[in-house]
C-alpha positions in Angstrom: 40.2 -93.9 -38.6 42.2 -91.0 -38.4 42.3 -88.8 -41.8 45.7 -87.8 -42.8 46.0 -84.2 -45.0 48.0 -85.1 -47.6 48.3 -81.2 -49.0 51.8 -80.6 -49.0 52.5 -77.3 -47.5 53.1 -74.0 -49.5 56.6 -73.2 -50.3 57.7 -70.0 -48.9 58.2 -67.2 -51.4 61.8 -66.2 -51.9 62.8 -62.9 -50.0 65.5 -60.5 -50.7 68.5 -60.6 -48.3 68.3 -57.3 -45.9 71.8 -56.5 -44.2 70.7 -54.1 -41.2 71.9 -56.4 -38.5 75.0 -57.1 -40.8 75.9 -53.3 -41.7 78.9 -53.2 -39.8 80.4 -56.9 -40.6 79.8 -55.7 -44.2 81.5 -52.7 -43.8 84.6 -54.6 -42.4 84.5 -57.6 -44.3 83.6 -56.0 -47.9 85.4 -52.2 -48.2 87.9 -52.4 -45.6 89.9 -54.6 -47.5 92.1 -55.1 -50.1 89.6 -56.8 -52.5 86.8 -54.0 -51.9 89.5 -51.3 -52.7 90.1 -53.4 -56.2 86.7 -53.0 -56.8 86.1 -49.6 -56.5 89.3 -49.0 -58.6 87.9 -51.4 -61.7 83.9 -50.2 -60.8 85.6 -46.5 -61.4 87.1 -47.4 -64.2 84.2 -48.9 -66.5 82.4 -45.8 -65.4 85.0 -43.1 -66.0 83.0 -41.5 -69.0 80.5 -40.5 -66.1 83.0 -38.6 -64.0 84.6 -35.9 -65.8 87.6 -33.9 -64.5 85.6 -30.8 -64.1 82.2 -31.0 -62.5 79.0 -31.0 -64.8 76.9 -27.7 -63.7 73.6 -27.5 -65.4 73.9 -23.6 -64.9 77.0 -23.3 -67.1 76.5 -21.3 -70.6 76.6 -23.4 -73.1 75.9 -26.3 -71.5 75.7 -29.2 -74.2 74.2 -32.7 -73.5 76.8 -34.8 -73.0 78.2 -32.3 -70.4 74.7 -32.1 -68.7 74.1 -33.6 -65.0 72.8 -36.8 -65.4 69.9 -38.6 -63.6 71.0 -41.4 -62.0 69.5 -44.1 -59.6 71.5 -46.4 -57.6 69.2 -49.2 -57.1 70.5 -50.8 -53.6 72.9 -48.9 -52.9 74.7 -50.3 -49.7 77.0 -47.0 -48.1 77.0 -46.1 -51.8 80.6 -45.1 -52.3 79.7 -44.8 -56.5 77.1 -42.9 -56.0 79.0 -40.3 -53.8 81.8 -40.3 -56.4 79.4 -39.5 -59.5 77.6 -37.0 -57.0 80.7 -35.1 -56.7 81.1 -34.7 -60.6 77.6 -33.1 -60.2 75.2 -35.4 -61.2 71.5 -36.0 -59.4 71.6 -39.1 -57.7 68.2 -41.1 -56.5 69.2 -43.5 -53.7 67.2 -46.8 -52.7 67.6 -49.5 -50.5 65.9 -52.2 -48.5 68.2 -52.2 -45.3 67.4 -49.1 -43.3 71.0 -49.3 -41.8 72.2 -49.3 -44.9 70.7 -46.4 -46.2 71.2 -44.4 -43.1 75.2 -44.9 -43.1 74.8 -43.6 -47.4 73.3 -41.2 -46.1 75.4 -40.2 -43.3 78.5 -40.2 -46.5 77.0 -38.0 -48.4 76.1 -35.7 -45.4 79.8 -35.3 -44.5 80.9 -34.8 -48.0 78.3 -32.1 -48.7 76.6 -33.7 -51.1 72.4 -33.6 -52.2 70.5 -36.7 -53.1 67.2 -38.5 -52.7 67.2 -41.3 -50.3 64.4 -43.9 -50.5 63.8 -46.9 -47.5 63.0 -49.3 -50.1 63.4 -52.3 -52.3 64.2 -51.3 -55.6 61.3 -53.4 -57.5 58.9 -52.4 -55.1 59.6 -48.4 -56.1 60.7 -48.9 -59.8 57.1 -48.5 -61.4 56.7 -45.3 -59.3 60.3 -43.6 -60.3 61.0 -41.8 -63.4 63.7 -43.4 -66.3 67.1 -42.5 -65.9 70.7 -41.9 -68.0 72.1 -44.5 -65.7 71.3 -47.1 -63.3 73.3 -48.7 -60.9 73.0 -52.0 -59.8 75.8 -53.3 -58.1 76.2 -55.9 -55.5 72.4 -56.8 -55.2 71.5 -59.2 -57.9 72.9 -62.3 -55.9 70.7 -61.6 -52.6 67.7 -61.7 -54.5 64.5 -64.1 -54.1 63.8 -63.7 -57.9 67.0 -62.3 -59.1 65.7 -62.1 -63.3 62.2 -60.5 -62.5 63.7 -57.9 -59.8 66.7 -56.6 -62.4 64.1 -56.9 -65.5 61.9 -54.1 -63.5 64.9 -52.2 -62.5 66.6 -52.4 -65.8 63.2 -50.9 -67.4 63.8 -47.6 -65.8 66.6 -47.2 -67.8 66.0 -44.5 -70.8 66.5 -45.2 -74.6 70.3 -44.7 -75.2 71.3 -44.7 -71.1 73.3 -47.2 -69.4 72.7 -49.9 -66.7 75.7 -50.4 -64.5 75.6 -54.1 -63.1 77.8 -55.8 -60.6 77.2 -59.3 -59.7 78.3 -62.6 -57.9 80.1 -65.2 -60.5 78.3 -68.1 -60.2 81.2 -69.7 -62.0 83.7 -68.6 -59.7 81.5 -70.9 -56.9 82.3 -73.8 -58.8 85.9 -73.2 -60.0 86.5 -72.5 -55.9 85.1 -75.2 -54.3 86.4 -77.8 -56.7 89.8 -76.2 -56.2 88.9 -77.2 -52.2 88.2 -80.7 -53.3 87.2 -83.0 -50.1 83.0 -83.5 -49.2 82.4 -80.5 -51.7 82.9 -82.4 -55.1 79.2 -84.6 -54.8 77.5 -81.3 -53.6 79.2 -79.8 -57.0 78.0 -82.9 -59.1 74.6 -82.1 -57.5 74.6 -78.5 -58.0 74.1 -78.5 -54.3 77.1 -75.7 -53.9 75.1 -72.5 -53.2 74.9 -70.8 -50.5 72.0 -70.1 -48.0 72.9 -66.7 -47.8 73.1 -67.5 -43.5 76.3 -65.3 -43.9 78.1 -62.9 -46.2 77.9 -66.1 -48.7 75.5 -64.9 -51.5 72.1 -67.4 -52.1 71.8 -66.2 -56.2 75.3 -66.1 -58.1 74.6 -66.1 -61.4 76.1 -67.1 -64.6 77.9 -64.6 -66.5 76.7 -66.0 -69.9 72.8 -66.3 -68.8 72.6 -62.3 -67.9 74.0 -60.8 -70.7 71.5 -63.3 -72.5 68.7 -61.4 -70.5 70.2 -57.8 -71.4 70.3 -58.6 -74.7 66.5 -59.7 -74.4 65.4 -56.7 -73.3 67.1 -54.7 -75.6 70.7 -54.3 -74.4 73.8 -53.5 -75.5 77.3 -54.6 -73.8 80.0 -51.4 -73.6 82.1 -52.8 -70.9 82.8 -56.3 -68.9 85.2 -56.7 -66.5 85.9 -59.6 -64.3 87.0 -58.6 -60.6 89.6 -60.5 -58.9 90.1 -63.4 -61.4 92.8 -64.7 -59.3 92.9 -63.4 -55.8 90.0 -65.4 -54.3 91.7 -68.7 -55.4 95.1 -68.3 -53.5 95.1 -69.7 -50.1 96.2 -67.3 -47.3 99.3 -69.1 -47.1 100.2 -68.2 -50.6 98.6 -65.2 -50.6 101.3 -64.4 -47.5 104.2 -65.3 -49.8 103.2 -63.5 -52.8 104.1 -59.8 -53.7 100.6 -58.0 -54.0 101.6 -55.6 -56.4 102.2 -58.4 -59.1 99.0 -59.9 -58.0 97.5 -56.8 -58.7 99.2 -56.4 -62.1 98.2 -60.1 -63.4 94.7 -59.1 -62.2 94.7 -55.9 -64.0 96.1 -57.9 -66.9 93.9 -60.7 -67.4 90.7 -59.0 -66.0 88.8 -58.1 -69.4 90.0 -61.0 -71.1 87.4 -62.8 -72.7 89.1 -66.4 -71.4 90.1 -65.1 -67.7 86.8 -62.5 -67.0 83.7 -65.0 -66.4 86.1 -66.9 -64.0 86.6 -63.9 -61.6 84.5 -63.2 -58.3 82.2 -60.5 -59.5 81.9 -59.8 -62.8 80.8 -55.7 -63.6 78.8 -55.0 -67.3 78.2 -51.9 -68.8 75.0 -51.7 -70.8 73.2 -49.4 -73.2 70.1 -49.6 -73.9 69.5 -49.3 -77.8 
């Protein structure tokens, strides 16, 4: 009689998305565009107080603290565009990411601007214990590519110091739902199921996650929220077709409109929060 092992077999552990055979598809599909330009513009905005109009120099006489540079650590940092505009208001930047592609083309910007920083070939919570705390963390874009999206920003959101900031851009979960229900068709059981995620196979994100739940965890760990902006409440909604028809300058207005709106913000794409730790 033939035995049968009934042991199911171990689930694979989660593993974080790593773009180097996707750097320049990224590039072309995420900052080349209209709706990466938008969010640079709003990500600028939220983070204006970091970039004043005359660099910070830590040599200056009379330096005071508010004035001094700041440590920062952009914590996946893609080709870093952020981190290469606080850079050029004089603040030290620490730079990590898992793609080595990735980190080369940051790299490679902040070579041709002039610019200093550390560069790290690394995942940020596999680094984080060994870093020191920092004024202000970036984490933008990375959340939603996560195996274990909580535990990986709970480490990186510890380096933050008492009374610094945590910078954090993420996929809208809600926005998943709002689009493919606007699609109708095949997609409405998979929403009933909340079988509407993606596998990540793409540029579609495995982890978005729910506005609401986040700031829940940031408040948990002893956060405060400064800032939240929704980006591109309406844009990813339109159909190309009506998106051809439109003028994009009053798309652009109603976006800039309605994007910190308590009612209009958790629907948007991404959704950006400013945090300060008490």
């Amino acid at each position: 009689m033939t035995k049968h092992n009934s042991t199911p077999p171990a689930k694979t552990a989660p593993k974080d998305r790593n773009f180097d055979k996707l750097v320049d598809k990224f590039e072309a599909k995420i900052y080349h565009t209209v709706k990466g330009e938008w969010r640079l513009k709003l990500l600028k905005e939220d983070l204006k107080a970091f970039h004043p109009e005359k660099p910070v120099d830590a040599k200056s006489t009379g330096l005071v603290s508010e004035t001094a540079p700041l440590q920062i650590w952009d914590a996946g940092c893609g080709f870093a565009q952020i981190s290469q505009w606080l850079a050029e208001a004089g603040h030290e930047l620490t730079l990590c990411d898992l793609s080595h592609q990735m980190l080369m083309r940051a790299q490679q910007n902040f070579e041709t601007a002039g610019l200093k920083a550390t560069f790290i070939n690394a995942a940020a919570q596999e680094i984080a214990q060994t870093l020191p705390e920092f004024d202000l963390v970036l984490f933008h874009a990375v959340l939603e590519w996560l195996g274990e999206p909580k535990d990986t920003l709970q480490a990186v959101a510890d380096k933050v110091k008492a009374g610094g900031h945590l910078s954090l851009l993420f996929y809208n979960r809600n926005s998943v739902v709002i689009r493919n229900t606007l699609r109708g068709a095949w997609r409405l059981p998979y929403i009933l199921n909340d079988e509407y995620i993606g596998k990540g196979k793409k540029l579609t994100p495995p982890n978005p996650q729910i506005p609401e739940e986040v700031m829940q965890w940031l408040e948990d760990w002893g956060f405060e929220i400064e800032i939240h902006t929704g980006i591109r409440v309406f844009h990813d909604y339109m159909t190309q077709e009506v998106l051809q028809q439109s003028d994009l300058d009053d798309l652009l207005a109603l976006e800039y409109r309605f994007c910190r709106q308590p009612t209009y913000r958790n629907m948007a794409r991404y959704i950006h929060i400013l945090a300060r730790r008490k």
